[in-house]
KOLFIVO-305320 format. One record per residue: x, y, z of N, C-alpha, C, O in turn; residue in one letter; residue number from 1; chain. Coordinates in nm, 3 decimals. Layout:
N
<r <X Y Z> <X Y Z> <X Y Z> <X Y Z> 'A' NUM 'A'>
...
This chain:
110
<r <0.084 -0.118 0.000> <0.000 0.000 0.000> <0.089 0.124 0.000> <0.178 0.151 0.080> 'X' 1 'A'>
<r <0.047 0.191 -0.103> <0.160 0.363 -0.109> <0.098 0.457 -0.023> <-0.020 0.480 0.002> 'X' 2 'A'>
<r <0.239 0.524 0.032> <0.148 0.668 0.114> <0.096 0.747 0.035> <0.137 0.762 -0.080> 'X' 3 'A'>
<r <0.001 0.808 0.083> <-0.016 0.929 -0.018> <0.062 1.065 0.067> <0.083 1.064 0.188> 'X' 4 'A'>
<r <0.102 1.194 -0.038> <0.118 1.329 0.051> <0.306 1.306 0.084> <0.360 1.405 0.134> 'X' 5 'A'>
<r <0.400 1.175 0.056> <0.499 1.184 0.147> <0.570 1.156 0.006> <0.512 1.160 -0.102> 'X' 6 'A'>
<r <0.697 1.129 0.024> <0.845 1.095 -0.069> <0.856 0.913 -0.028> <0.808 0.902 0.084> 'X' 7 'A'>
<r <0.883 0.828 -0.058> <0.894 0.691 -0.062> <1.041 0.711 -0.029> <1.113 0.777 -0.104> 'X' 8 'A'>
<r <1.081 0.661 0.070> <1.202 0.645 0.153> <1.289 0.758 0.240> <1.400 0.772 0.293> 'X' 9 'A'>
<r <1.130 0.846 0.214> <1.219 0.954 0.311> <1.299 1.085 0.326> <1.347 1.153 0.417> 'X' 10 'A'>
<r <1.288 1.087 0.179> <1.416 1.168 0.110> <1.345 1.259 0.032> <1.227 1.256 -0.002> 'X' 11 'A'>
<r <1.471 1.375 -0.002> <1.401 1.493 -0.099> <1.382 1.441 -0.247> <1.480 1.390 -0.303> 'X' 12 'A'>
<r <1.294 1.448 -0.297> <1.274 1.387 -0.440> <1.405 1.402 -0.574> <1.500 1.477 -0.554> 'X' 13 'A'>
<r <1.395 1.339 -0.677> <1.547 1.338 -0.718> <1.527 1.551 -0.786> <1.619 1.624 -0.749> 'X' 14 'A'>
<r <1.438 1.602 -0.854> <1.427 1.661 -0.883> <1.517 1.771 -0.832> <1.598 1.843 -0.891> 'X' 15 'A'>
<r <1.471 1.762 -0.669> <1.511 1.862 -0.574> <1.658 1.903 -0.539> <1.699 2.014 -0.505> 'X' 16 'A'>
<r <1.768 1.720 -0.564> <1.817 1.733 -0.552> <1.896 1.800 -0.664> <1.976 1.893 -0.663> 'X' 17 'A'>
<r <1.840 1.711 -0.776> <1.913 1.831 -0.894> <1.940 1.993 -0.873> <2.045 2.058 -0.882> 'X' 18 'A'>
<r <1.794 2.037 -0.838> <1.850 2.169 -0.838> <1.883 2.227 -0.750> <1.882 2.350 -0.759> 'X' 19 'A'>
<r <1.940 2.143 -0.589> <2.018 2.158 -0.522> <2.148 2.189 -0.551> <2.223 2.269 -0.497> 'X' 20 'A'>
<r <2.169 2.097 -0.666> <2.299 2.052 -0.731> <2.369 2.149 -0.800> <2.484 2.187 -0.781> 'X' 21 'A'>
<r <2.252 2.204 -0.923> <2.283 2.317 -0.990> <2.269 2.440 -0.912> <2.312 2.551 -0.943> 'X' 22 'A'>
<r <2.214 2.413 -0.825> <2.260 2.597 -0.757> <2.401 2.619 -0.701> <2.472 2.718 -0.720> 'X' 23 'A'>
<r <2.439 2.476 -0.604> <2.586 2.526 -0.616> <2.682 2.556 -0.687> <2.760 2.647 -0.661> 'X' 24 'A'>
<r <2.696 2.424 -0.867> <2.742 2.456 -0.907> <2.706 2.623 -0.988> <2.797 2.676 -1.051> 'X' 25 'A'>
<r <2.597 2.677 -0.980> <2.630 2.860 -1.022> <2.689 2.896 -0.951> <2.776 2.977 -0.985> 'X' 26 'A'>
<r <2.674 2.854 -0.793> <2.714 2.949 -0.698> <2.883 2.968 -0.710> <2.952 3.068 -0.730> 'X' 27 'A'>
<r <2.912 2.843 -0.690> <3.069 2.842 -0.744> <3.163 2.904 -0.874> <3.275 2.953 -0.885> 'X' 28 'A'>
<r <3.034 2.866 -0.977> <3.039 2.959 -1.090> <3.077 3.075 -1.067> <3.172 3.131 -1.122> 'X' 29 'A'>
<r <2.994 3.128 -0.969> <2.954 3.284 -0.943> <3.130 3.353 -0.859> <3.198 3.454 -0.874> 'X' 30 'A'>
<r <3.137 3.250 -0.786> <3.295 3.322 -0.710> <3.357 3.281 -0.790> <3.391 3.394 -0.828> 'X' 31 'A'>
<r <3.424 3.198 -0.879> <3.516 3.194 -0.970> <3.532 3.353 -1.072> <3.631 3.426 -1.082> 'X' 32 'A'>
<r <3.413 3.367 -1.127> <3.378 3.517 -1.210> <3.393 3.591 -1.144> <3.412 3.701 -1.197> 'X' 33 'A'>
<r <3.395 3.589 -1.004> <3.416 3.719 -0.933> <3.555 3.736 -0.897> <3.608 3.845 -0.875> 'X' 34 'A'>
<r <3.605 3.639 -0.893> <3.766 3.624 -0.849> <3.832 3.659 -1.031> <3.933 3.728 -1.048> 'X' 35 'A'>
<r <3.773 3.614 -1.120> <3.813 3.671 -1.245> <3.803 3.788 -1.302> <3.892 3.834 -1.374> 'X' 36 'A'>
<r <3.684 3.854 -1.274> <3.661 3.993 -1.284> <3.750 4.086 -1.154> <3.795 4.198 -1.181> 'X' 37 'A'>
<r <3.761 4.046 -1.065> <3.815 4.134 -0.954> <3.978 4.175 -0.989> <4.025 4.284 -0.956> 'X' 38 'A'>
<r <4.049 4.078 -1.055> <4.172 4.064 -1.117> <4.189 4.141 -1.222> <4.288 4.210 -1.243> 'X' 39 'A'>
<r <4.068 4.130 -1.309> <4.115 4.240 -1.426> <4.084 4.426 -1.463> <3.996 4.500 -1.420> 'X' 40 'A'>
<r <4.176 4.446 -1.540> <4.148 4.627 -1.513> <4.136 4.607 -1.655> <4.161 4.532 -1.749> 'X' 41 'A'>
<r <4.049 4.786 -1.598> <3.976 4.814 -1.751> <4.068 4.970 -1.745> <4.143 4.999 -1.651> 'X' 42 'A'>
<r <4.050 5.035 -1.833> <4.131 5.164 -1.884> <4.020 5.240 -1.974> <3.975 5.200 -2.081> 'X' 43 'A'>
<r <3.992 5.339 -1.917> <3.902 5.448 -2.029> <3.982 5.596 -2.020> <4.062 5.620 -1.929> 'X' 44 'A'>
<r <3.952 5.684 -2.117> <3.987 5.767 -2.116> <3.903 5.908 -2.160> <3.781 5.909 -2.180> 'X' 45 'A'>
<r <3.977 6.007 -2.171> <3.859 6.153 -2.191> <3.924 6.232 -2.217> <4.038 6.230 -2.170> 'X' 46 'A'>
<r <3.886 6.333 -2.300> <3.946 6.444 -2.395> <4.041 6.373 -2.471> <4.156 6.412 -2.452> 'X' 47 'A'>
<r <4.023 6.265 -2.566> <4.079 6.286 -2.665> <4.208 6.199 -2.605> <4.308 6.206 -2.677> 'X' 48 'A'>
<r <4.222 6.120 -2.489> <4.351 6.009 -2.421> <4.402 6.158 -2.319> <4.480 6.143 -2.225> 'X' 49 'A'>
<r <4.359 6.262 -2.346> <4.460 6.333 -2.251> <4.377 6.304 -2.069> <4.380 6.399 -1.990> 'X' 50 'A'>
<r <4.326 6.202 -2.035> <4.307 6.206 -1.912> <4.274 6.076 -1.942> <4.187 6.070 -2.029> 'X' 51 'A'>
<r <4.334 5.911 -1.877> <4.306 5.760 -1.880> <4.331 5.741 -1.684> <4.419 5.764 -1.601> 'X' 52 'A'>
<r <4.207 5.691 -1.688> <4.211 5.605 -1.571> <4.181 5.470 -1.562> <4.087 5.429 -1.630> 'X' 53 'A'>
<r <4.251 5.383 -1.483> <4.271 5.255 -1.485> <4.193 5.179 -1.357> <4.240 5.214 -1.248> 'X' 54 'A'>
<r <4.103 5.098 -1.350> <4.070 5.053 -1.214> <4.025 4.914 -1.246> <3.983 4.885 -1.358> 'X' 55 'A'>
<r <4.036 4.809 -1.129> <4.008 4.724 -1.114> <3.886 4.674 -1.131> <3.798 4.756 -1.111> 'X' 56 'A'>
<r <3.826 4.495 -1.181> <3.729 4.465 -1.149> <3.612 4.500 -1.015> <3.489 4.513 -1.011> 'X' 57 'A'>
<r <3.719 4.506 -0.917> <3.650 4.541 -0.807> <3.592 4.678 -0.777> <3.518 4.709 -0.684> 'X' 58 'A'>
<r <3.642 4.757 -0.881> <3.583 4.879 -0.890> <3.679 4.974 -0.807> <3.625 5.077 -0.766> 'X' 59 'A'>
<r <3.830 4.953 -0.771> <3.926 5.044 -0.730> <3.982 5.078 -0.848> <3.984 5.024 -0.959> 'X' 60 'A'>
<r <4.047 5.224 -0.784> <4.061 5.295 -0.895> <4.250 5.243 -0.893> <4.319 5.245 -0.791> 'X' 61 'A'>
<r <4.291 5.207 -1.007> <4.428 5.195 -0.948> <4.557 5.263 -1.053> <4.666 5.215 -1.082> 'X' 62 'A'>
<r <4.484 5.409 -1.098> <4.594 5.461 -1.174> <4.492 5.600 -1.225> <4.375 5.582 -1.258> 'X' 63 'A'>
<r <4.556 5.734 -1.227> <4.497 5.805 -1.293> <4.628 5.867 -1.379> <4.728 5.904 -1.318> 'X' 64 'A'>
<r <4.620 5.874 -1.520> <4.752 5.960 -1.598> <4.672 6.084 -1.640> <4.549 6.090 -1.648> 'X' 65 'A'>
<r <4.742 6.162 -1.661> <4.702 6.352 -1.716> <4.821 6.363 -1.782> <4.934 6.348 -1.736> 'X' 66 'A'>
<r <4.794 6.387 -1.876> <4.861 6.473 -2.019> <4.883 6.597 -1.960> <4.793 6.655 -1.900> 'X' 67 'A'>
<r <5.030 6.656 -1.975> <5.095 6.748 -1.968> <4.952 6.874 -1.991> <4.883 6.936 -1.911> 'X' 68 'A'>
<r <4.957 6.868 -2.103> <4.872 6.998 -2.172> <4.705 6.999 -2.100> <4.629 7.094 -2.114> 'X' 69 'A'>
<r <4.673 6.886 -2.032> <4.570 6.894 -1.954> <4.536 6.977 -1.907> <4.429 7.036 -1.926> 'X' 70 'A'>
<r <4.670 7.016 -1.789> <4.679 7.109 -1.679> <4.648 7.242 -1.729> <4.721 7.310 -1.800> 'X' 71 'A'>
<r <4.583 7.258 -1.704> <4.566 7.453 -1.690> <4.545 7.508 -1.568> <4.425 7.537 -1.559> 'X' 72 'A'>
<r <4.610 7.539 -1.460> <4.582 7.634 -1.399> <4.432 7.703 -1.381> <4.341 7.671 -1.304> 'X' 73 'A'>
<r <4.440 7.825 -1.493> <4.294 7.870 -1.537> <4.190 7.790 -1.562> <4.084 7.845 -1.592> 'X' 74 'A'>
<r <4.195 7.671 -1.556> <4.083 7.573 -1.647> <4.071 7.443 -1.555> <4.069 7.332 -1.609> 'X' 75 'A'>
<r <4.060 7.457 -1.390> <4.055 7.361 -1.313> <3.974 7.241 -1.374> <3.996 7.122 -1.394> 'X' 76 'A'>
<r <3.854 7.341 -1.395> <3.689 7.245 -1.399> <3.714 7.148 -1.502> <3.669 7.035 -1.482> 'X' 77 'A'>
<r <3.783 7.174 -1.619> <3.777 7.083 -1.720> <3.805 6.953 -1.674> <3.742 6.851 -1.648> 'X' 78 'A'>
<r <3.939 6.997 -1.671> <4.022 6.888 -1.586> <3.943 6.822 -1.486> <3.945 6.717 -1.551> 'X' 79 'A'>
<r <3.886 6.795 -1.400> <3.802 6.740 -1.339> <3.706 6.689 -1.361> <3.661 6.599 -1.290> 'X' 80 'A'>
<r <3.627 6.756 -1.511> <3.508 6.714 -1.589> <3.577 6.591 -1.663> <3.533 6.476 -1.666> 'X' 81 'A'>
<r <3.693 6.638 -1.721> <3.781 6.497 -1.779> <3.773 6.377 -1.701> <3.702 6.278 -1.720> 'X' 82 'A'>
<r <3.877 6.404 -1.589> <3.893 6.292 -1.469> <3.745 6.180 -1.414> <3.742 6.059 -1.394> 'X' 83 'A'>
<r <3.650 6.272 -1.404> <3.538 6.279 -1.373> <3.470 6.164 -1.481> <3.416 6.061 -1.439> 'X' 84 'A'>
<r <3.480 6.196 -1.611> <3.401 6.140 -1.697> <3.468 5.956 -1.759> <3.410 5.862 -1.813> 'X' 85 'A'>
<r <3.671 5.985 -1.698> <3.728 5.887 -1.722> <3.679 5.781 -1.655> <3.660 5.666 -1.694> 'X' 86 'A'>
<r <3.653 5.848 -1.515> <3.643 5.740 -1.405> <3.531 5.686 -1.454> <3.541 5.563 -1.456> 'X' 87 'A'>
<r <3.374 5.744 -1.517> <3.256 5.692 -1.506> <3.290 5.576 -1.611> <3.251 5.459 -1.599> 'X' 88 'A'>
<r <3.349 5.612 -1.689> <3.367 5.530 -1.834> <3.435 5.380 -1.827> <3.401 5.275 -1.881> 'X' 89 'A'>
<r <3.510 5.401 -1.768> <3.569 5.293 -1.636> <3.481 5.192 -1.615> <3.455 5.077 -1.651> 'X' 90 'A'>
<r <3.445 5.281 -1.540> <3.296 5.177 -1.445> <3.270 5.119 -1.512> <3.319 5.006 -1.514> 'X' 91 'A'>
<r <3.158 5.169 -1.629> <3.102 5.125 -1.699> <3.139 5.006 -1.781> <3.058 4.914 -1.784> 'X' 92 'A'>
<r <3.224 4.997 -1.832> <3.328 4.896 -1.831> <3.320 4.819 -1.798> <3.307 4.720 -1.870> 'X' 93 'A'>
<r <3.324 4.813 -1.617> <3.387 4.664 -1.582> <3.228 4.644 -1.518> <3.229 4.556 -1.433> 'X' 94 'A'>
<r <3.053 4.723 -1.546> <2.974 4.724 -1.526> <2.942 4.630 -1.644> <2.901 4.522 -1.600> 'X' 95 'A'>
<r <2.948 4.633 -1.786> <2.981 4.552 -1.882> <2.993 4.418 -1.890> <2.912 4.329 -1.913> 'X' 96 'A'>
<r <3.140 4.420 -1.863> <3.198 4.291 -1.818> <3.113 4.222 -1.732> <3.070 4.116 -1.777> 'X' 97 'A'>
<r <3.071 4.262 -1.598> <3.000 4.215 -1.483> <2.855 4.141 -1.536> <2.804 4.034 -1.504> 'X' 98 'A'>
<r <2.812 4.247 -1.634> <2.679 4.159 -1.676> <2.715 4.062 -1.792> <2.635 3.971 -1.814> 'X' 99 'A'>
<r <2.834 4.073 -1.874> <2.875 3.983 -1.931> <2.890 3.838 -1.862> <2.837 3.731 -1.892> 'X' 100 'A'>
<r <2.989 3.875 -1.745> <2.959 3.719 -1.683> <2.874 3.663 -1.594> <2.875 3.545 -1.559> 'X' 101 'A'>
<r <2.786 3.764 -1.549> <2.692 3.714 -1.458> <2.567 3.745 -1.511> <2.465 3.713 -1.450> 'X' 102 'A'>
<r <2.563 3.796 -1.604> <2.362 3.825 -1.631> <2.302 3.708 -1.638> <2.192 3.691 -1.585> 'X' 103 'A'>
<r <2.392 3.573 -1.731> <2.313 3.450 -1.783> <2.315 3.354 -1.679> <2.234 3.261 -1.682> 'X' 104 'A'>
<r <2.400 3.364 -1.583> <2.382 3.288 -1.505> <2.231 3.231 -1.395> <2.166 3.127 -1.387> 'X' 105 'A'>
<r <2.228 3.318 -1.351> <2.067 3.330 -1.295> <1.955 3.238 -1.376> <1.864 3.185 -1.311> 'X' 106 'A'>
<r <1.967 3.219 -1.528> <1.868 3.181 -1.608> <1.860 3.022 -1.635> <1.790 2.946 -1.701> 'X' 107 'A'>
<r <1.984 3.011 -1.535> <2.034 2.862 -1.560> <1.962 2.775 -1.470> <1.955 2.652 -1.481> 'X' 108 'A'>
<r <1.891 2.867 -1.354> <1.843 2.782 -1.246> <1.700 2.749 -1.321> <1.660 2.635 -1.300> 'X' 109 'A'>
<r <1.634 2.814 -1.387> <1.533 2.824 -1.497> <1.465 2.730 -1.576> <1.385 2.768 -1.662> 'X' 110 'A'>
């Protein structure tokens, strides 16, 4: 005679365990890409290369260069609008990358 309402021996059904299974392996997925992205730098630049900043996956910044002729004295703001716009460009970047390796993942549990 079968139970009704229960699992036959007790256990989580095989289904369950599958996607027990596959969630770790994303999850692991998931820190590997992050340990890969965190490692690599991206480089953007503004006005033309006269202002490149360099920063990490992790989103540190780890280099800013300025072109000689950048500098003006008289012309702080530019310079800052430059710097300013390198850094966003940056980001964006390794914002890119980030959904490059992680957007599809999620769809896998699916």
């Amino acid at each position: 005679m079968s139970r009704r309402g229960g699992f036959q021996g007790g256990g989580m059904p095989g289904n369950m365990n599958n996607l027990i299974r596959q969630a770790q392996r994303m999850q692991n997925q998931m820190q590997e890409n992050k340990a890969k992205l965190d490692e690599e730098e991206f480089t953007a630049s503004a006005g033309g290369g006269a202002v490149k900043v360099t920063v990490t996956g992790a989103k540190t910044v780890k280099s800013i260069e300025i072109a000689r002729e950048a500098v003006d004295p008289e012309d702080v703001e530019t310079l800052q609008d430059l710097v300013t716009a390198a850094v966003n460009e940056a980001m964006k970047l390794v914002d890119a990358e980030s959904e490059k390796l992680f957007g599809g993942l999620a769809g896998g549990l699916m």
